[in-house]
Each structure stands twice: as structure tokens, then as C-alpha cells.
C-alpha positions as a LaTeX table, in Angstrom:
\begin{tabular}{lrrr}
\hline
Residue & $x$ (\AA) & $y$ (\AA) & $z$ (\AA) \\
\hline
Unk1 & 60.39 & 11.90 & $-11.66$ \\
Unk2 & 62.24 & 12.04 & $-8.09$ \\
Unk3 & 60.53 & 10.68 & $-4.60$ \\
Unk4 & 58.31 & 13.83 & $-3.56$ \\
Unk5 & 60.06 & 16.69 & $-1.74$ \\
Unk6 & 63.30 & 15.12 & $-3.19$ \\
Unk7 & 64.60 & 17.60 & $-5.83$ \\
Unk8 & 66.86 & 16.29 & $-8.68$ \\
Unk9 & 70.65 & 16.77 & $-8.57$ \\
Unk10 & 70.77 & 18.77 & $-11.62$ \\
Unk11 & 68.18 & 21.39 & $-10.82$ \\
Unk12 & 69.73 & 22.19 & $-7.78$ \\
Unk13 & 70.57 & 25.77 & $-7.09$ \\
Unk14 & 74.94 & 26.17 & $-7.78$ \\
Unk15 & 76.56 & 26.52 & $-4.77$ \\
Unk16 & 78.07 & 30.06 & $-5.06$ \\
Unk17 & 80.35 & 29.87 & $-2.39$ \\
Unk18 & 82.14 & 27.49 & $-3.66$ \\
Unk19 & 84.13 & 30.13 & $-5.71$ \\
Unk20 & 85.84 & 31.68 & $-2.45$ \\
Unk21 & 88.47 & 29.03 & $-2.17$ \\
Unk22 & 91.70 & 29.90 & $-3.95$ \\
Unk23 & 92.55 & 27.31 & $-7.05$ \\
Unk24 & 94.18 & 24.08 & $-5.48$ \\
Unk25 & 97.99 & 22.69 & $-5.97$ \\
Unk26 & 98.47 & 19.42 & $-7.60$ \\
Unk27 & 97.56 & 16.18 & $-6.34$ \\
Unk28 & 99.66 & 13.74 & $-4.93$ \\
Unk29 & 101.00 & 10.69 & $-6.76$ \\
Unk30 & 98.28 & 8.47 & $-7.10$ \\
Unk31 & 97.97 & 5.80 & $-4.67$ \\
Unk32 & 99.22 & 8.47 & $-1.81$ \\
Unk33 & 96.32 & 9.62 & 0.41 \\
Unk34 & 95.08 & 13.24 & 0.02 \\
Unk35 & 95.81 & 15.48 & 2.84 \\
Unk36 & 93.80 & 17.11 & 4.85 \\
Unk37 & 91.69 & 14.22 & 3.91 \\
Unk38 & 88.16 & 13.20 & 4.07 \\
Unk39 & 87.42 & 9.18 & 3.02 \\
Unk40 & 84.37 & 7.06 & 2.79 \\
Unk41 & 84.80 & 3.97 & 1.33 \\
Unk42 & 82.31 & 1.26 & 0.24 \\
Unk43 & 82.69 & $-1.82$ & $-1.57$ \\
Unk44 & 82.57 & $-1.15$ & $-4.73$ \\
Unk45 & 84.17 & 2.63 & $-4.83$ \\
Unk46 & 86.35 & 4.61 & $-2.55$ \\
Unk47 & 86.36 & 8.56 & $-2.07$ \\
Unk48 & 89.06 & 10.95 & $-0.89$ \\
Unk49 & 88.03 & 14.64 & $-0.64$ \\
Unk50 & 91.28 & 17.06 & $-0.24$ \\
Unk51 & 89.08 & 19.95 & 2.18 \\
Unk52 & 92.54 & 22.31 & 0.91 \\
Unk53 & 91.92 & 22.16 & $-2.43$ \\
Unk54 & 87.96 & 20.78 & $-2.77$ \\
Unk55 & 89.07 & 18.36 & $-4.77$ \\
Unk56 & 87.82 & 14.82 & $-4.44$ \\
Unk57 & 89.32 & 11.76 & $-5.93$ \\
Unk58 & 86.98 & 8.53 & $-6.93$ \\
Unk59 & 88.17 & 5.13 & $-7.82$ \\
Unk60 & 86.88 & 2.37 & $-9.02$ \\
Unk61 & 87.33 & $-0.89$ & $-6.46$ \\
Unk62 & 85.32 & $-3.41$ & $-7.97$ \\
Unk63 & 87.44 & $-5.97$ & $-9.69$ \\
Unk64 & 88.02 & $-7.76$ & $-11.96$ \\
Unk65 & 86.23 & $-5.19$ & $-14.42$ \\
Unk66 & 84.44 & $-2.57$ & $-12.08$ \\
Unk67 & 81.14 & $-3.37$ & $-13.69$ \\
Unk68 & 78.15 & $-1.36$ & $-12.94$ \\
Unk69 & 76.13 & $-3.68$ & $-10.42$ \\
Unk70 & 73.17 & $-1.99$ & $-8.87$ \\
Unk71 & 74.87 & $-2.28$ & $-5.89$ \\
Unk72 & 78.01 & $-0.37$ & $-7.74$ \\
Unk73 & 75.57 & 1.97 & $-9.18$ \\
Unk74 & 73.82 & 2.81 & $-5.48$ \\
Unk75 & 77.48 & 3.60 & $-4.06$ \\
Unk76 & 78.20 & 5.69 & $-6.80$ \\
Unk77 & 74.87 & 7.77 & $-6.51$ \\
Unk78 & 75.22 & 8.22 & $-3.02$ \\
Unk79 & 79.05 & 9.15 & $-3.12$ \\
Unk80 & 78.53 & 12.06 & $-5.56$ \\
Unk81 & 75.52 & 12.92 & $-3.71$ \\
Unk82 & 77.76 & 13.72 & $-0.73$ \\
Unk83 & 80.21 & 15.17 & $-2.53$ \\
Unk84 & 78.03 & 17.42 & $-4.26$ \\
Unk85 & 76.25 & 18.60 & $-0.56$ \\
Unk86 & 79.79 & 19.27 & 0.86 \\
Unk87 & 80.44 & 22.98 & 0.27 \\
Unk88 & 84.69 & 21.98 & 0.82 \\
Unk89 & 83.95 & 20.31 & $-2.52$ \\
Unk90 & 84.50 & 21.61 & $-5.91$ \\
Unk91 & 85.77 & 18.88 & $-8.32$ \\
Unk92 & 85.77 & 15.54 & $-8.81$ \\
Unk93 & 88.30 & 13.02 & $-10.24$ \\
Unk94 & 87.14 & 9.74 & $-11.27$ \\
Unk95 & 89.48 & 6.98 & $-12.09$ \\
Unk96 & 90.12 & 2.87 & $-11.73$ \\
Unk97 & 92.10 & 1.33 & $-8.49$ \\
Unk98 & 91.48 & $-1.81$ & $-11.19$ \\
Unk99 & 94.74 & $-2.26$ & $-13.49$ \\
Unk100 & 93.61 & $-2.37$ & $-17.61$ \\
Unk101 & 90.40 & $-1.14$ & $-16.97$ \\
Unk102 & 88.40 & 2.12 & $-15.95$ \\
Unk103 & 84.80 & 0.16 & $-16.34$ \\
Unk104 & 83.42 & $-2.54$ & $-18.07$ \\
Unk105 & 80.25 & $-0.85$ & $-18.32$ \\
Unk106 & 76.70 & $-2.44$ & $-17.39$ \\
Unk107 & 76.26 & $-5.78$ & $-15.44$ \\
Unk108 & 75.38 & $-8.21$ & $-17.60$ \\
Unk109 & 73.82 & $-9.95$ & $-15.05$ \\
Unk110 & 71.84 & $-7.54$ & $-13.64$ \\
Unk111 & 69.73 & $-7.67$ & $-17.15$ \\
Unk112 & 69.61 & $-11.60$ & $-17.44$ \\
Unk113 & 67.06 & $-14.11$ & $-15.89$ \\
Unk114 & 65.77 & $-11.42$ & $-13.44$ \\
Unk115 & 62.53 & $-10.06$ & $-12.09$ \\
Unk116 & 60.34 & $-7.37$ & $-13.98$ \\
Unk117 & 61.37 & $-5.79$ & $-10.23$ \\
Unk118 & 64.33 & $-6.55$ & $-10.67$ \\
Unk119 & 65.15 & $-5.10$ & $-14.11$ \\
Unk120 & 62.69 & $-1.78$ & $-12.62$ \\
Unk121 & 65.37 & $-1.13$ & $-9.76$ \\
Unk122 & 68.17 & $-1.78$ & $-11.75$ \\
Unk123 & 67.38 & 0.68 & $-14.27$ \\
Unk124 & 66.00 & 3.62 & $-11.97$ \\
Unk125 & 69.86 & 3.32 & $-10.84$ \\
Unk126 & 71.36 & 3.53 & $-14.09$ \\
Unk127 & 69.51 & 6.50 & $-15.01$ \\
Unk128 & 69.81 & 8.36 & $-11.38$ \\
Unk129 & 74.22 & 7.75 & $-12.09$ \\
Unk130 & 73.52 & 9.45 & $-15.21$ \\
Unk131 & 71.41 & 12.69 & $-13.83$ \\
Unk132 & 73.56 & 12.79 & $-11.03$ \\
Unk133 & 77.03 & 12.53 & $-12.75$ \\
Unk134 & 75.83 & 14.59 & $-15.79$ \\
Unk135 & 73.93 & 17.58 & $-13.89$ \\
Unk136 & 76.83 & 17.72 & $-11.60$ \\
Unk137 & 77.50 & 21.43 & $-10.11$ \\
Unk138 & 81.31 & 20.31 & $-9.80$ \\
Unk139 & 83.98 & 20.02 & $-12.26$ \\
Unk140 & 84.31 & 16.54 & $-12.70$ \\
Unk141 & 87.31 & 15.17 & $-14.75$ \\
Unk142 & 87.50 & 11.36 & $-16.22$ \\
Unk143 & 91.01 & 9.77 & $-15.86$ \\
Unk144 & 90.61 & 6.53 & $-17.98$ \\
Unk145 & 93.14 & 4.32 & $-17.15$ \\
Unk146 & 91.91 & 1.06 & $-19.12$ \\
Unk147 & 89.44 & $-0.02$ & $-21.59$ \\
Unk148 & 85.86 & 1.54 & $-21.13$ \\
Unk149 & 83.41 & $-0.02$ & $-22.98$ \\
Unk150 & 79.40 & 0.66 & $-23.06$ \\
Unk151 & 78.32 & 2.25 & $-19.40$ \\
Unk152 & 81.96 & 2.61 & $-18.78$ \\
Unk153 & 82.08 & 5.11 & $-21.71$ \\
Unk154 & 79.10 & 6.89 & $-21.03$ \\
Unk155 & 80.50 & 7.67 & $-17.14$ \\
Unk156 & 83.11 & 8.91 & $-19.27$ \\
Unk157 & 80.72 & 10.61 & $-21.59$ \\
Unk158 & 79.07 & 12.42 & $-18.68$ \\
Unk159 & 81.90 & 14.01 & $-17.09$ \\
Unk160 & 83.66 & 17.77 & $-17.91$ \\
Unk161 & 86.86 & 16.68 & $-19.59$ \\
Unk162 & 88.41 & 13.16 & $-20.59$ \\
Unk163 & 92.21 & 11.87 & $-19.81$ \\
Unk164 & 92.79 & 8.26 & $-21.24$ \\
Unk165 & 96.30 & 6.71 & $-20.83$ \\
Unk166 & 98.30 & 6.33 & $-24.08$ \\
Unk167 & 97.95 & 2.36 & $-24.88$ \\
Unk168 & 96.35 & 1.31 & $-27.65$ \\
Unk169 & 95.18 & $-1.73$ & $-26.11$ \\
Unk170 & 92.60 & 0.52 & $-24.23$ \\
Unk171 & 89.82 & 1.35 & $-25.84$ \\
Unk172 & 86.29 & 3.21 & $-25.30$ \\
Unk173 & 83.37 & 3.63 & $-26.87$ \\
Unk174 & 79.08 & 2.80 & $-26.85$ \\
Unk175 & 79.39 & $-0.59$ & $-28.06$ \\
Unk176 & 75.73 & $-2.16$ & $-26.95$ \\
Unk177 & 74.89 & $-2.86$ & $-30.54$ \\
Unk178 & 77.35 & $-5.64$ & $-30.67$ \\
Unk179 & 75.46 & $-7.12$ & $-27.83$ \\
Unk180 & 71.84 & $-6.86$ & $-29.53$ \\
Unk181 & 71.04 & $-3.71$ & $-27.80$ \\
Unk182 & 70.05 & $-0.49$ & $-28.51$ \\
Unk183 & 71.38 & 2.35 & $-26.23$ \\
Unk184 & 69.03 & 4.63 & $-25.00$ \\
Unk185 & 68.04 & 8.08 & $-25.82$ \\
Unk186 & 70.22 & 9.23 & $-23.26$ \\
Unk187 & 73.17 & 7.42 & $-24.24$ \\
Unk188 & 73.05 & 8.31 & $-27.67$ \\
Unk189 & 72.13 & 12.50 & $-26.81$ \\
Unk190 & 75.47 & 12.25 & $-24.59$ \\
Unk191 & 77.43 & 10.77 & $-27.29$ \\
Unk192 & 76.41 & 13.24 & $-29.91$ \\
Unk193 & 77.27 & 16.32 & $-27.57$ \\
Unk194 & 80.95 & 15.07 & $-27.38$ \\
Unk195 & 81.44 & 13.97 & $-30.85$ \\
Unk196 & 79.13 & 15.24 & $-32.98$ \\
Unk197 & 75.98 & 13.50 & $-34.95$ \\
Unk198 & 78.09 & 11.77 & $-37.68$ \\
Unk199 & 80.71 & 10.01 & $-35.32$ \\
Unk200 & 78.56 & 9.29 & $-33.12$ \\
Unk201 & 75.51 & 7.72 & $-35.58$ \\
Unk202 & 78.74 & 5.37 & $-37.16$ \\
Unk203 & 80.13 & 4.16 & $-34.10$ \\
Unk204 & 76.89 & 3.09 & $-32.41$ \\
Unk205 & 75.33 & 1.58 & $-35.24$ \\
Unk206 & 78.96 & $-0.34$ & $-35.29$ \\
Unk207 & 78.92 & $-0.69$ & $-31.75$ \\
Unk208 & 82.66 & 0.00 & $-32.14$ \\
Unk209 & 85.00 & 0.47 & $-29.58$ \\
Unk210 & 87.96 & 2.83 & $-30.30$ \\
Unk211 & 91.54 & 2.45 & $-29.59$ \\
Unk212 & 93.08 & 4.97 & $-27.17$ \\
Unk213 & 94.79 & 7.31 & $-30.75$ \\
Unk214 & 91.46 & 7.02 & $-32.71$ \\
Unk215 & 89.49 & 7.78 & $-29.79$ \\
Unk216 & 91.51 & 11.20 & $-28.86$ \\
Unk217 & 91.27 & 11.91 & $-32.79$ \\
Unk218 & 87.46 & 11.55 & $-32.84$ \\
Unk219 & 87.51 & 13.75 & $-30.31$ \\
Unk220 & 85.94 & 11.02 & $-27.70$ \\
Unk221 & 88.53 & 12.00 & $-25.32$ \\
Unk222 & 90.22 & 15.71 & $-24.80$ \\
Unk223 & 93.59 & 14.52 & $-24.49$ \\
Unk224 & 96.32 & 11.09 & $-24.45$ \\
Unk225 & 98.91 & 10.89 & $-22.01$ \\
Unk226 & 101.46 & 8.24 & $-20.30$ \\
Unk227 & 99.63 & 6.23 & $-17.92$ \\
Unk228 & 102.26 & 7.01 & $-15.31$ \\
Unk229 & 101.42 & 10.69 & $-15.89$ \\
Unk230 & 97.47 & 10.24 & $-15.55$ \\
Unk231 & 97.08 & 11.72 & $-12.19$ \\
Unk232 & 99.12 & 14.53 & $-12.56$ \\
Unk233 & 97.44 & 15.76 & $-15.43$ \\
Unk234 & 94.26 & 15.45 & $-14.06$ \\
Unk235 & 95.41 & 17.33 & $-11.28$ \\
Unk236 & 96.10 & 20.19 & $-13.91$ \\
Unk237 & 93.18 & 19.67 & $-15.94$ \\
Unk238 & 91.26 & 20.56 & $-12.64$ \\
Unk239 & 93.19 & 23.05 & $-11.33$ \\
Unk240 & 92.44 & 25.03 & $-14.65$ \\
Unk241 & 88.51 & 24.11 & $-14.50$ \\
Unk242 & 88.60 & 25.49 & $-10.83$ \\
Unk243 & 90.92 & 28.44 & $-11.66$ \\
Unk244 & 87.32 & 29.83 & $-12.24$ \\
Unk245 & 84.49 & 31.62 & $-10.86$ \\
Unk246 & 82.14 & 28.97 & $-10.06$ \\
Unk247 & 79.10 & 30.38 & $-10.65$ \\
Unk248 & 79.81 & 31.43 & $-14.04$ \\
Unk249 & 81.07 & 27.89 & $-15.03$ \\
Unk250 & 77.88 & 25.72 & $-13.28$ \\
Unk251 & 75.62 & 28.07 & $-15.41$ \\
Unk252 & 76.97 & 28.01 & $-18.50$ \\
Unk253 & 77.07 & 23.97 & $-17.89$ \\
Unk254 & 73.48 & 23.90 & $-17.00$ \\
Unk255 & 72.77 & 25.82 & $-19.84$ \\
Unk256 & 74.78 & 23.09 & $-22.13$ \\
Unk257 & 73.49 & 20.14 & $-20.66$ \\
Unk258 & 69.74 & 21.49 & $-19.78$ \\
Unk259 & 67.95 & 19.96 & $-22.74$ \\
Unk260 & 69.06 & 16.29 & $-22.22$ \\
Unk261 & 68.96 & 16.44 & $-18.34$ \\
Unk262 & 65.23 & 17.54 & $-19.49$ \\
Unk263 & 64.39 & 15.30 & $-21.58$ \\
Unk264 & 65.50 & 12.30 & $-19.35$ \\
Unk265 & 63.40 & 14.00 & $-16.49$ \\
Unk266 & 60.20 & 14.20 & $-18.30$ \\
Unk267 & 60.08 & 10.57 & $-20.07$ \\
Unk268 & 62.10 & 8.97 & $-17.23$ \\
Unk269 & 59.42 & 6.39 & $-16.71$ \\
Unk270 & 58.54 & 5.68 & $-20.55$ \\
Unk271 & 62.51 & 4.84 & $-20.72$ \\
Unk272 & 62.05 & 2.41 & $-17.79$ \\
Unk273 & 59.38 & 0.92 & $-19.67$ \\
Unk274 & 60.97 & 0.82 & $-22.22$ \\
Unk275 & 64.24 & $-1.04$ & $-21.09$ \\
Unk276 & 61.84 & $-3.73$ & $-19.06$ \\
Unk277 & 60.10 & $-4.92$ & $-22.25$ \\
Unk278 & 63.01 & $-4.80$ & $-24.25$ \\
Unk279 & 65.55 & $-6.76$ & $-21.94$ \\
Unk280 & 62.47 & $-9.27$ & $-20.94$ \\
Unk281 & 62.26 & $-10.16$ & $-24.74$ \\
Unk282 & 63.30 & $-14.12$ & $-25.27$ \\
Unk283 & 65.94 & $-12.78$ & $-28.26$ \\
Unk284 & 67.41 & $-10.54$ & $-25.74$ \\
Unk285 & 67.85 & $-12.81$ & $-23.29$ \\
Unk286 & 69.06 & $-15.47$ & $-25.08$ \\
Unk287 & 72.10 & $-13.11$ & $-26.60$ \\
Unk288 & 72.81 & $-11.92$ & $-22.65$ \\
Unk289 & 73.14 & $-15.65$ & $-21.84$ \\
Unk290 & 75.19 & $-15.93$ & $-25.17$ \\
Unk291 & 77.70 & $-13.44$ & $-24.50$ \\
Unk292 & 77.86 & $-14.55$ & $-20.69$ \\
Unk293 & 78.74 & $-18.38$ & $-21.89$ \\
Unk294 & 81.41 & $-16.49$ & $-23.95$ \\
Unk295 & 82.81 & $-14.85$ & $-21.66$ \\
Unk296 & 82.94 & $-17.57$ & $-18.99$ \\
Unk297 & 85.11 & $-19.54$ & $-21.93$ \\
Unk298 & 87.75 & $-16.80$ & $-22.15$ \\
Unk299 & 88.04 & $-17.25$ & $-18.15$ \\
Unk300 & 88.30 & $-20.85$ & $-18.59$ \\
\hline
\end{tabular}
């Protein structure tokens, strides 16, 4: 499954230590630096670890829709991974630097009029954001401040606890069925473990996307509040996550989450398969260039 001698986010040992540190304050206003501070930034994401609190703070910087390129998802591999190996670290706080939008979800053109190595690489990347983000030792809280459709969602999905901003216009869900495709196993097993089988069977068959109020009510997200408020809450949120013994709360989420971490791990390449022969099919393709033409009309 993972490059030999390389072992696989989510069956690494907790970091007990982690617990020592006493529960941090609240975060600054966003769009203030942290302090102490610790950046990296890349292109497509930056990160700002607070060492005072271990509390690390992710946006989005990929306009105009912070889609999920595979060089998007490499960054955002690599800046968990070093998040996750720095023991100052506890939590995580992802959000958009993009106005009206947290994450468009998968590049479509990533999937279209590519290489069978192409799709390969793309897809090993999708599915080692997933592992990553969803076998996480920290607490990691989604702020969604926009519309978070498809991959978008399942980031989303994959983290602790949800905070969308109060706008209806914003909406979130798995909507790949209104594209002609079929999420994957993973996608779906995610879903189901926030929602529940019935919501979650519904709204992907529907590919629906859920206003901000319906998707709070489904129980999609945890909680609605102002967007100027976001960051503050999310500052709470984590405060109350980290308020606990570690050790306690990264076993009980392995425990949660084991099953579909597992079942990824073991049929990892069968899903890669999978994905290549489905997104090389001619009907596929032709709906990706379909809804690309469509969208390059709405520009226009």
C-alpha cells in the first residue's frame, strides 16, 4: 500500500506527549499572523503553526476555486505530514484565504484528456489526502467559509468537527453524480459515518448539494455561525477538542475510523484501477469536456 519502510499516517503510533501542553487561548482574528509562529507556504496552501498553543492554521490559496490539482493535493499531503511529525503540534484548522469558497473539490482537468500515468498519479494523491487527513492523530477542525462541493466536501467530511458560515448561498455536499460519476467507496463510507446511511444514500444518488441551514440540519456540518465569527469559533471548537488527554482522544478516533482507513489500505490499488478505467471511458470523458465547455460559458 505505502513505498516500503514508509508506514501509513494513520497507523502511526499517537504521539503521547502531545498531552503535556496546557489547552491553548483563542486565535487571533483571522488574517493576523499567529504568534510565536511557524509558516511554510507553497503555492497552493499556506500553514501557520502557533508552537504556544500547537495549533496550526491551513488555508486554502489557490484561486479562483481552490480546486484539488495534484499539485494542490501534493502540498496538502506534505503540509499535514509535517504538521503531524511536529510534536509542538496538536490541532489543525483548515479554512479558505479564497472569498465564497472553501474548495471546489476535484480538478476537472486533472481527469480529462490525460495519460493512463497521468490519471495513476493523480489518483494515488487523492487517496494519500484522504488517509492522511482522515487517520490524522490531531484534532483537526473544518472552517467552511464558502461553497464545498464534491472533494471539497469530503476534506470536510474527513476532518473532527465542521464550522460553515451562515449564508445560504454556500452550500456542501458529494455531488459527483451530477457529473456522471460515481464516488468511491471511500467517499461514500465517509459520508455515511457523518450522516448516517439514509441521508447519505439520497443525497449521492441526487448528487445534491445542500444549502448552509439544510446542511447543519442533516447533520453534514456540527454547527452555523456568522462568517465574521468563523475563526473565533473554531478557535473554541479546538480549544475544547484539546482541553483533552490526547491519548485517550487519538484512540478512541482510531478506533472510529479504523475500518474505513482499512479498507482503503487493503484495496488501495483495485480503487486505482478502478478510477483509471472508469475516467478513460469515452462517456466519461465526453461529460468532463461537457461540463468544462459549461463552465468556460459562465466565465465568458
Amino acid at each position: 500500500v505505502c513505498p516500503p519502510g514508509v508506514v501509513p499516517l494513520c497507523c502511526r503510533p499517537p504521539a503521547w506527549d502531545r498531552a503535556a501542553r496546557p489547552p491553548p487561548g483563542p486565535l487571533q482574528p483571522p488574517g493576523l499572523p499567529l504568534a510565536p509562529c511557524r509558516s511554510f507556504s507553497n503555492n497552493k496552501i499556506q500553514v501557520d503553526l502557533d508552537e504556544s498553543s500547537g495549533i496550526a492554521l491551513m488555508k486554502f490559496k489557490s484561486p479562483p476555486v481552490n480546486s484539488l490539482s495534484l499539485e494542490f493535493l501534493t502540498e496538502f499531503s506534505i503540509g499535514l505530514e509535517k504538521l503531524e511529525n511536529n510534536r509542538a503540534c496538536r490541532g489543525v484548522i483548515i479554512t479558505s484565504a479564497v472569498p465564497k469558497i472553501f474548495s471546489s473539490g476535484l480538478d476537472i482537468t486533472e481527469m480529462c484528456g490525460k495519460s493512463v500515468e497521468h490519471y495513476s498519479e493523480f489518483w494515488r494523491a487523492v487517496q494519500e489526502m484522504w488517509l492522511r487527513l482522515y487517520g490524522s492523530n490531531m484534532v483537526t477542525v473544518a472552517a467552511v467559509n464558502g461553497s464545498s462541493p464534491a472533494g471539497g466536501c469530503l476534506i470536510a467530511l474527513s476532518c473532527d468537527y465542521r464550522i460553515m458560515a451562515e449564508n445560504p448561498k454556500f452550500s456542501i455536499g458529494l455531488n459527483e453524480a451530477q457529473l456522471g460519476i460515481v464516488a468511491p467507496f471511500w467517499f461514500k463510507d465517509t459520508f455515511v459515518n457523518v450522516v448516517g446511511h439514509r441521508i447519505a444514500e439520497r443525497s449521492l444518488q441526487l448528487g445534491s448539494l445542500h444549502p448552509a441551514p439544510e446542511a447543519h440540519r442533516l447533520g453534514l456540518v456540527d454547527e452555523l455561525v456568522p462568517e465574521e465569527k468563523l475563526m473565533e469559533k473554531a478557535a473554541a471548537v479546538m480549544a475544547q477538542w484539546l482541553a483533552l488527554p490526547d491519548h485517550a482522544r487519538q484512540l478512541t478516533k482510531t478506533m472510529m475510523r479504523k475500518a474505513v482507513l482499512d479498507r482503503l489500505a487493503a484495496h488501495r490499488e483495485e480503487d486505482l484501477k478502478n478510477f483509471i478505467t472508469f475516467v478513460s471511458k469515452e462517456s466519461i470523458q465526453k461529460s468532463l469536456r461537457m461540463y468544462m465547455e459549461m463552465l468556460k460559458k459562465r466565465k465568458s
